[in-house]
ZAVOMAR-167925 format. One record per residue (C-alpha): residue in one letter; chain; y negated, z, x. Coordinates in Angstrom, 2 decimals, always signed. Layout:
BEGIN
<type a&mol A&v Y&w Z&u X>;
...
***
This chain:
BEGIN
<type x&mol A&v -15.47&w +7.62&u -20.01>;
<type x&mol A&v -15.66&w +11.35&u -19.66>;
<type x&mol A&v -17.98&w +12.70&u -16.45>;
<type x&mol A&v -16.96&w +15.52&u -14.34>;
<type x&mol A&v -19.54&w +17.42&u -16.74>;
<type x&mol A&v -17.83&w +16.69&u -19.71>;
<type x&mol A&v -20.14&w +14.59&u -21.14>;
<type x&mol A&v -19.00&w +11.33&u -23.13>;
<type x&mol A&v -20.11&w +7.37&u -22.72>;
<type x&mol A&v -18.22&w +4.44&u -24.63>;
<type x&mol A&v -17.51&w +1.30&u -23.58>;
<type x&mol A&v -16.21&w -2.16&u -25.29>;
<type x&mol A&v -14.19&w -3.08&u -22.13>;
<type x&mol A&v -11.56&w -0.99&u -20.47>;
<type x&mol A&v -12.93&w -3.13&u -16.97>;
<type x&mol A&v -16.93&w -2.03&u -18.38>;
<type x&mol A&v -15.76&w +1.40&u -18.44>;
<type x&mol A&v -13.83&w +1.37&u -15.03>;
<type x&mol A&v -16.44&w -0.30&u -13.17>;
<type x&mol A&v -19.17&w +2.19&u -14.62>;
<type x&mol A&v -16.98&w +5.43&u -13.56>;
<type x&mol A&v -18.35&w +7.48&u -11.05>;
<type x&mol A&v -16.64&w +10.05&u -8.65>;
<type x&mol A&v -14.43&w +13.04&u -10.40>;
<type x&mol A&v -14.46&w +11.15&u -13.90>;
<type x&mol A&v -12.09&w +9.88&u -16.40>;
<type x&mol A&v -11.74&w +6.57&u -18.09>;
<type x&mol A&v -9.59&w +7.26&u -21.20>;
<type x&mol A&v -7.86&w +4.83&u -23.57>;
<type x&mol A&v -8.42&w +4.72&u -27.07>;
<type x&mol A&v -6.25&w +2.31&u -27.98>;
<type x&mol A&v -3.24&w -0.14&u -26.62>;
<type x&mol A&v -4.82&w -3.79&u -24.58>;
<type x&mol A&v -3.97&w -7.05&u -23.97>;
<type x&mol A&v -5.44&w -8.17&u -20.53>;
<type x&mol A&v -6.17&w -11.50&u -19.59>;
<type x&mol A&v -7.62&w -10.28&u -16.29>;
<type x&mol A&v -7.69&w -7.04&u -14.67>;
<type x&mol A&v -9.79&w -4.29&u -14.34>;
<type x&mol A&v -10.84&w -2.40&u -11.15>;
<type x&mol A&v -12.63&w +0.81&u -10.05>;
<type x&mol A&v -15.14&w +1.58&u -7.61>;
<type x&mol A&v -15.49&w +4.36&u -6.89>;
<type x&mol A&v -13.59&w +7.03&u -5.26>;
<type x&mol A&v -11.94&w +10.10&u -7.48>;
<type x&mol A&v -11.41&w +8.27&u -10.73>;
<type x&mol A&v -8.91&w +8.75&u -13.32>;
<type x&mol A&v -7.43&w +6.55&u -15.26>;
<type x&mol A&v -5.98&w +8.12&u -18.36>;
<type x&mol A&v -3.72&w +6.17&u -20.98>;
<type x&mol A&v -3.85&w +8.35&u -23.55>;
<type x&mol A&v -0.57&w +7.34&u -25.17>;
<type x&mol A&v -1.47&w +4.04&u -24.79>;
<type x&mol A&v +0.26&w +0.89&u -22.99>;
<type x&mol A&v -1.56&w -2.33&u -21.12>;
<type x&mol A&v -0.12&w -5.38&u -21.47>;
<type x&mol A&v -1.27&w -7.37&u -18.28>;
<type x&mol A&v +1.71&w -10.08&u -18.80>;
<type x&mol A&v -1.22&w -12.78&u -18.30>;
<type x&mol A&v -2.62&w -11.43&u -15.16>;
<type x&mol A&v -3.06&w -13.48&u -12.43>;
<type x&mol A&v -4.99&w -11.67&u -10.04>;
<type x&mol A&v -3.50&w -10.21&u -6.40>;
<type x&mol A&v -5.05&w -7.12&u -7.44>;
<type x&mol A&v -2.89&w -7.44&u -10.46>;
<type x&mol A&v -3.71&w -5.35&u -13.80>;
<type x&mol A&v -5.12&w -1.79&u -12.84>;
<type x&mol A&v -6.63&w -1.84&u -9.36>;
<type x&mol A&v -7.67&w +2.08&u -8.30>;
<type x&mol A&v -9.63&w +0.04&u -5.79>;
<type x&mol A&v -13.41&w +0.99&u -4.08>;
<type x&mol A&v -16.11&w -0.89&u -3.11>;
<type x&mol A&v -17.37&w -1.01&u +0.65>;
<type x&mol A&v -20.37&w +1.06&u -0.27>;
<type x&mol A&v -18.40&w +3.43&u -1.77>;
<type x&mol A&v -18.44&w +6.78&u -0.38>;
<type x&mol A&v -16.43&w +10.22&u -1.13>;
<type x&mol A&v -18.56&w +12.96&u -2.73>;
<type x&mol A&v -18.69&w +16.27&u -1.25>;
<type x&mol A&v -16.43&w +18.74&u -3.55>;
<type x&mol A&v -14.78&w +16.04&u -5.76>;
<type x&mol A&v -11.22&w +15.37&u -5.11>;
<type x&mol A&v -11.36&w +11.06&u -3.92>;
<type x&mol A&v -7.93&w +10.56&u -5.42>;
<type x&mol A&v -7.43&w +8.31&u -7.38>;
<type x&mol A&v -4.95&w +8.82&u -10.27>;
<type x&mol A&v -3.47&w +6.79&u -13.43>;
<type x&mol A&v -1.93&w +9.23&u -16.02>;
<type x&mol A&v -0.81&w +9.45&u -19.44>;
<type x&mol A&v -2.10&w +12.97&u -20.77>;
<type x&mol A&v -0.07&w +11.68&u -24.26>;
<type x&mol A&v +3.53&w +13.02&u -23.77>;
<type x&mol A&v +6.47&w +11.02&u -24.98>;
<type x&mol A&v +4.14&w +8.14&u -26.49>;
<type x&mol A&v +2.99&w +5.11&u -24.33>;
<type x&mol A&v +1.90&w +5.28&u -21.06>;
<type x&mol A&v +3.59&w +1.69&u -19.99>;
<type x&mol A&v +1.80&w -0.48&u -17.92>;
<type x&mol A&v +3.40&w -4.50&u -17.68>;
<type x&mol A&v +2.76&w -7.40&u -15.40>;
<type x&mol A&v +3.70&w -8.98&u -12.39>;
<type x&mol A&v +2.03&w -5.99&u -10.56>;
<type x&mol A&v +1.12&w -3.33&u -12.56>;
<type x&mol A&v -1.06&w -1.24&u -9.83>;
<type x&mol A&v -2.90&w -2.03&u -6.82>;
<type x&mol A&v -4.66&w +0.76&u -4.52>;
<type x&mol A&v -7.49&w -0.52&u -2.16>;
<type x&mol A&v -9.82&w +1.20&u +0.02>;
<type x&mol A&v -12.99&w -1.23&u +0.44>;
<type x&mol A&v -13.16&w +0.96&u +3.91>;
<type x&mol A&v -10.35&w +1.02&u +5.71>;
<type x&mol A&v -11.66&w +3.97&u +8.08>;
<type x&mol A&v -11.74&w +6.15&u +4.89>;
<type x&mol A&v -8.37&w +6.98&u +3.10>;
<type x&mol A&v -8.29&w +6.64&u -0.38>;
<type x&mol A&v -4.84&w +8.77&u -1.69>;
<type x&mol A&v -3.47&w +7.53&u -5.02>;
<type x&mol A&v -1.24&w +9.28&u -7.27>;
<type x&mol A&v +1.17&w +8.10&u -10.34>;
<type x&mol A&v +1.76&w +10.28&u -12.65>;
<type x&mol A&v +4.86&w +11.44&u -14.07>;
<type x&mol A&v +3.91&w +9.85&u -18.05>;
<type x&mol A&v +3.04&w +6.77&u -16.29>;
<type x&mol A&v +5.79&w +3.67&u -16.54>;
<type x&mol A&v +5.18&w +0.42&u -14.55>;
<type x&mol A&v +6.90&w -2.65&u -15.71>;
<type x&mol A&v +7.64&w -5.45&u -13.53>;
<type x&mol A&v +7.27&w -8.67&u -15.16>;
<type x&mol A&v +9.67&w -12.01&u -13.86>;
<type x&mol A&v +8.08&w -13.38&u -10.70>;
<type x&mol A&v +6.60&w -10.20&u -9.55>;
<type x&mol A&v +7.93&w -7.57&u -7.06>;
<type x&mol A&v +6.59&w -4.43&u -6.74>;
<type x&mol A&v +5.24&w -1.94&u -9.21>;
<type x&mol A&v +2.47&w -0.80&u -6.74>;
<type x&mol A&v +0.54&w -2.73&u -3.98>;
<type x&mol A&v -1.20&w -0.83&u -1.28>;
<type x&mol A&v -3.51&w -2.45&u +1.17>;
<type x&mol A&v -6.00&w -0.64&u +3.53>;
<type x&mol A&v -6.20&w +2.83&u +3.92>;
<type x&mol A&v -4.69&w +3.73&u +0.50>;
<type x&mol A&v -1.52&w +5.90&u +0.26>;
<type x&mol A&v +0.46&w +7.27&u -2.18>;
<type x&mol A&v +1.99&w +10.76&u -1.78>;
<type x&mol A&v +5.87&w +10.65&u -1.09>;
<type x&mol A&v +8.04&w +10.85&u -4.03>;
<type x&mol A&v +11.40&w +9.14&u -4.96>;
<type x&mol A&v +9.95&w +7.68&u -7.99>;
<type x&mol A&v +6.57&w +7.12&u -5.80>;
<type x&mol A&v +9.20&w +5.14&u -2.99>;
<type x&mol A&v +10.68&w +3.04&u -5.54>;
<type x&mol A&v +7.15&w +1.61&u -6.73>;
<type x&mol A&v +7.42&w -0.49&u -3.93>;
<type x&mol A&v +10.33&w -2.33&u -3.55>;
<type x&mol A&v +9.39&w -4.97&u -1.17>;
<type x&mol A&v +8.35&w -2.83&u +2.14>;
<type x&mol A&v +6.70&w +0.10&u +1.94>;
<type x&mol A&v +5.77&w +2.75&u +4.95>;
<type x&mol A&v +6.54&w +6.66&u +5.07>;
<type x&mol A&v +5.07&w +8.76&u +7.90>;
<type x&mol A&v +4.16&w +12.65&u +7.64>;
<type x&mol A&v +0.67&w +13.66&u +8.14>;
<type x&mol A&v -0.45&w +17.02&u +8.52>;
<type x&mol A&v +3.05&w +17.99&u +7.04>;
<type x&mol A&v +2.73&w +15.75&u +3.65>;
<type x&mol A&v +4.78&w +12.55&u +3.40>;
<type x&mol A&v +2.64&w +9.44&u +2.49>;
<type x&mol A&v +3.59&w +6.00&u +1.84>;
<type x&mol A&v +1.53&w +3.25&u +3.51>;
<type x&mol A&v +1.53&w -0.15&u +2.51>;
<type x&mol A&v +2.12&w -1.29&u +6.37>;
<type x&mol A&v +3.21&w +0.25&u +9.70>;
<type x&mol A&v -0.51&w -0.11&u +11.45>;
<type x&mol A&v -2.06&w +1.79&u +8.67>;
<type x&mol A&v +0.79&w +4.37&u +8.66>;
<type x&mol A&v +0.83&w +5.27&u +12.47>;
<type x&mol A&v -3.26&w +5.04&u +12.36>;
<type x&mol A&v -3.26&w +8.05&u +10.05>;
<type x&mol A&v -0.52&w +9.61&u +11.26>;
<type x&mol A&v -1.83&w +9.28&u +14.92>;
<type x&mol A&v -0.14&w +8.65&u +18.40>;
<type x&mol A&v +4.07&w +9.46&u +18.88>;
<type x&mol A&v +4.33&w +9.38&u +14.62>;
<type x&mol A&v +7.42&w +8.09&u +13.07>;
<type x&mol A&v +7.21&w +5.58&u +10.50>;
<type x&mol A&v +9.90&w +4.69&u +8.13>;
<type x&mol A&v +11.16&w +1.85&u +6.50>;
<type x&mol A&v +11.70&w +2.31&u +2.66>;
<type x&mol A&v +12.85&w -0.84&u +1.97>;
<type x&mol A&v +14.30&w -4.36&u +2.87>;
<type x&mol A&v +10.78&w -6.56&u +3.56>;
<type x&mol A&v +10.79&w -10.06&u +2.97>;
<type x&mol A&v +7.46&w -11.73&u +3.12>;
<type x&mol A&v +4.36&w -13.40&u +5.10>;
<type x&mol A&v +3.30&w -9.87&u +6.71>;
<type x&mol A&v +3.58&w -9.39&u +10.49>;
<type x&mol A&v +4.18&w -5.99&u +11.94>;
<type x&mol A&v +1.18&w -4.89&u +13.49>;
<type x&mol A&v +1.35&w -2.23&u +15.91>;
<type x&mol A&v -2.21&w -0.83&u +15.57>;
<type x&mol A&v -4.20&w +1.06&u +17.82>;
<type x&mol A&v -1.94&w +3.76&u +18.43>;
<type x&mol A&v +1.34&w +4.07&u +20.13>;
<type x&mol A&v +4.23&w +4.99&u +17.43>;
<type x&mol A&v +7.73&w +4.33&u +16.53>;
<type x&mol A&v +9.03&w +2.24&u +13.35>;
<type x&mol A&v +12.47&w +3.59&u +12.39>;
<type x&mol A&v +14.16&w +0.23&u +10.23>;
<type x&mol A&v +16.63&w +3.25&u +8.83>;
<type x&mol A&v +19.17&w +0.55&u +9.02>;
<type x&mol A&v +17.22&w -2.21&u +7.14>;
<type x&mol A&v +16.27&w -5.44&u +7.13>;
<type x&mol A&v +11.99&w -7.01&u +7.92>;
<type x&mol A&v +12.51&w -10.80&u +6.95>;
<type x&mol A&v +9.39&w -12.50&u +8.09>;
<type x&mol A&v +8.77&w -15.61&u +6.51>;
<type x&mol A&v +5.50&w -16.78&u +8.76>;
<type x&mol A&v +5.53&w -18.81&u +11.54>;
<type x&mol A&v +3.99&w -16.68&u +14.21>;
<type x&mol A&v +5.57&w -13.89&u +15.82>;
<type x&mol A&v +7.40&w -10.80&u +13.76>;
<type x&mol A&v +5.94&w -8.57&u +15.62>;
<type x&mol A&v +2.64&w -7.78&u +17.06>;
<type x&mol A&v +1.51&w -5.75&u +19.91>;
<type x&mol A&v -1.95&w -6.28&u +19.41>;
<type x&mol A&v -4.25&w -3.60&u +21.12>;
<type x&mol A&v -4.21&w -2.43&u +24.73>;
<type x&mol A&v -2.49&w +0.84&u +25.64>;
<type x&mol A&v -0.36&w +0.52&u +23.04>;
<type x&mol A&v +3.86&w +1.48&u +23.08>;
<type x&mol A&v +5.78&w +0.86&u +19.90>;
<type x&mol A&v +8.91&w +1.40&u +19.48>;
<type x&mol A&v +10.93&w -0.61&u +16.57>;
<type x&mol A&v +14.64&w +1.50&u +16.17>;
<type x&mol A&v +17.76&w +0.84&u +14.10>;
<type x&mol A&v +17.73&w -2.22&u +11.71>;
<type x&mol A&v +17.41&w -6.03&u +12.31>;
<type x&mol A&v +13.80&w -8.57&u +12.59>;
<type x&mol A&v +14.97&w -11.87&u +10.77>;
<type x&mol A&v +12.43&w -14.58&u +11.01>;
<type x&mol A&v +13.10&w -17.72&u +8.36>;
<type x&mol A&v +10.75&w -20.60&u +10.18>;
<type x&mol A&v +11.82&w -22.21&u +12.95>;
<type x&mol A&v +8.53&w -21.38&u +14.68>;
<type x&mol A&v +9.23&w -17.85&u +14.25>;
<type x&mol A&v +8.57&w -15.99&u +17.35>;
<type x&mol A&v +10.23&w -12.27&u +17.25>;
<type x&mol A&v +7.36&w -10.84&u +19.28>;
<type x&mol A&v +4.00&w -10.99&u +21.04>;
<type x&mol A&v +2.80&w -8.46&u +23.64>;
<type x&mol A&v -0.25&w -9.82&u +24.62>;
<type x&mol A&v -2.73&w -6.90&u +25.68>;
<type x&mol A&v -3.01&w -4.55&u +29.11>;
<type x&mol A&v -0.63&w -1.68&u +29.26>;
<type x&mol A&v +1.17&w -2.43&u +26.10>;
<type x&mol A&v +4.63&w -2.40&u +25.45>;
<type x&mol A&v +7.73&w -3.02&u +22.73>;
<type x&mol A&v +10.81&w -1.34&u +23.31>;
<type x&mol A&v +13.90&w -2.09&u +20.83>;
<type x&mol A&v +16.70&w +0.28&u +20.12>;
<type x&mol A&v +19.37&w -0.85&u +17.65>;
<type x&mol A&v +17.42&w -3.87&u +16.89>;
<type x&mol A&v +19.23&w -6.94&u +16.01>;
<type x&mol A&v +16.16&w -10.13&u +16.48>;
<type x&mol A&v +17.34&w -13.00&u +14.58>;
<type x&mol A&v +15.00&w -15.90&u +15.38>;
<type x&mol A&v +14.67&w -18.56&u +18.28>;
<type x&mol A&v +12.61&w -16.90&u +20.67>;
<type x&mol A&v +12.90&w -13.41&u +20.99>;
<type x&mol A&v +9.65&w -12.01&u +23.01>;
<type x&mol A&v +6.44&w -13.67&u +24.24>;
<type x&mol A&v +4.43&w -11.45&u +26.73>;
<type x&mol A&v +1.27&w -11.72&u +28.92>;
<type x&mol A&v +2.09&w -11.61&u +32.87>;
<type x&mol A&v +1.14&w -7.41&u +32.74>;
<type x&mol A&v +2.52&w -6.00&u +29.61>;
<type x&mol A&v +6.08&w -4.90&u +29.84>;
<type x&mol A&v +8.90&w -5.87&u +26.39>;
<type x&mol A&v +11.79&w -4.00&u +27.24>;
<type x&mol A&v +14.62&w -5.14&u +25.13>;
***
């Protein structure tokens, strides 16, 4: 592990050495791994540098899955250090591959604090049989637009500008909640899966950009679920595959859905509380 001073500490464990890295350091390979569970950070600002090495994380089992540029609760930025977290391969043209069901997870252990992520260019994630994506975001964690970032996530994923930089969220509440109120949010991909469509705390539109949200659950698609709250879900089609599949709830005071292009393909279509309005 090199420190942001340059100085030097080895570990036995790739997950030792991850664990023990503080803010603005790196975590450097010296030599290829098998993984029979993955490793995780803590902190905020680490690097994690392959060296011209690969990870083989084929028996990984963990949701986290084989690298997780995660933090802990506690963690907090430090003042002057850059909190992004980044996997690299400083080794041109010699390893850098990363394989397992999910390579990469990115986690802020405080959602009210972003924690940005970045792949770099060296960097090849594998997608083992029975896995999906190449990178799972949760929380507050984004990655910064790219093709080659948009493609990591195959199932899903969320862009939205912010502050003039494209990001890519892991879901629609956490986009729009950076973002902030009127934002547009994208749809980068087909979705099918277990995860609702939460509108958040602030008022925002979700273009489908001609796609397709499958929601596998049994509760309702979508979910209007703070007061004062308008989203707007354009241009694409909400499939639900239970039979208790509901398309919507708008449950709260002064809230509101309002669908434009939007094909609902489920049972029942909207479920609202006597004073919110669902236009259709």
């Amino acid at each position: 592990m090199i420190a942001r001073d340059g100085s030097r500490t080895n570990y036995l464990t790739l997950s030792a050495a991850a664990k023990a890295a503080p803010a603005g350091s790196t975590v450097q390979l010296q030599k290829s791994l098998v993984l029979t569970s993955g490793i995780s950070t803590v902190n905020y600002g680490v690097t994690i540098d392959l060296n011209g090495y690969d990870i083989d994380g084929t028996a990984v089992t963990s949701s986290d899955g084989a690298v997780a540029l995660k933090t802990n609760y506690s963690s907090k930025p430090v003042d002057g250090v850059d909190s992004t977290m980044r996997l690299i391969n400083s080794v041109s043209g010699q390893g850098g591959t990363i394989r397992a069901k999910l390579p990469v997870s990115v986690k802020s252990g405080n959602s009210t604090i972003p924690l940005p992520a970045e792949i770099g260019a060296g960097v090849t994630l594998e997608v083992l049989e029975g896995g999906t994506d190449a990178v799972k975001l949760d929380s507050s964690a984004y990655l910064l637009y790219s093709e080659t970032a948009a493609d990591y996530i195959a199932n899903g994923g969320f862009r939205v500008s912010v502050g003039g930089v494209d990001r890519i969220y892991g879901s629609y509440a956490n986009a729009v909640s950076a973002a902030g109120d009127n934002a547009v949010v994208t749809l980068l991909h087909d979705y099918t899966g277990s995860d609702k469509i939460y509108s958040g705390s602030r008022s925002g539109t979700l273009n489908l950009a001609g796609r397709t949200y499958t929601y596998t659950g049994s509760d309702a698609i979508v979910d209007v679920n703070y007061e004062n709250v308008g989203l707007t879900i354009q241009n694409g089609t909400l499939m639900g595959t239970s039979p208790e599949a509901d398309g919507a709830q708008v449950l709260y005071s002064n809230s509101s859905l309002t669908l434009e292009g939007v094909t609902v393909d489920v049972k029942e279509k909207i479920s609202t509380a006597s004073s919110p309005t669902a236009p259709m």
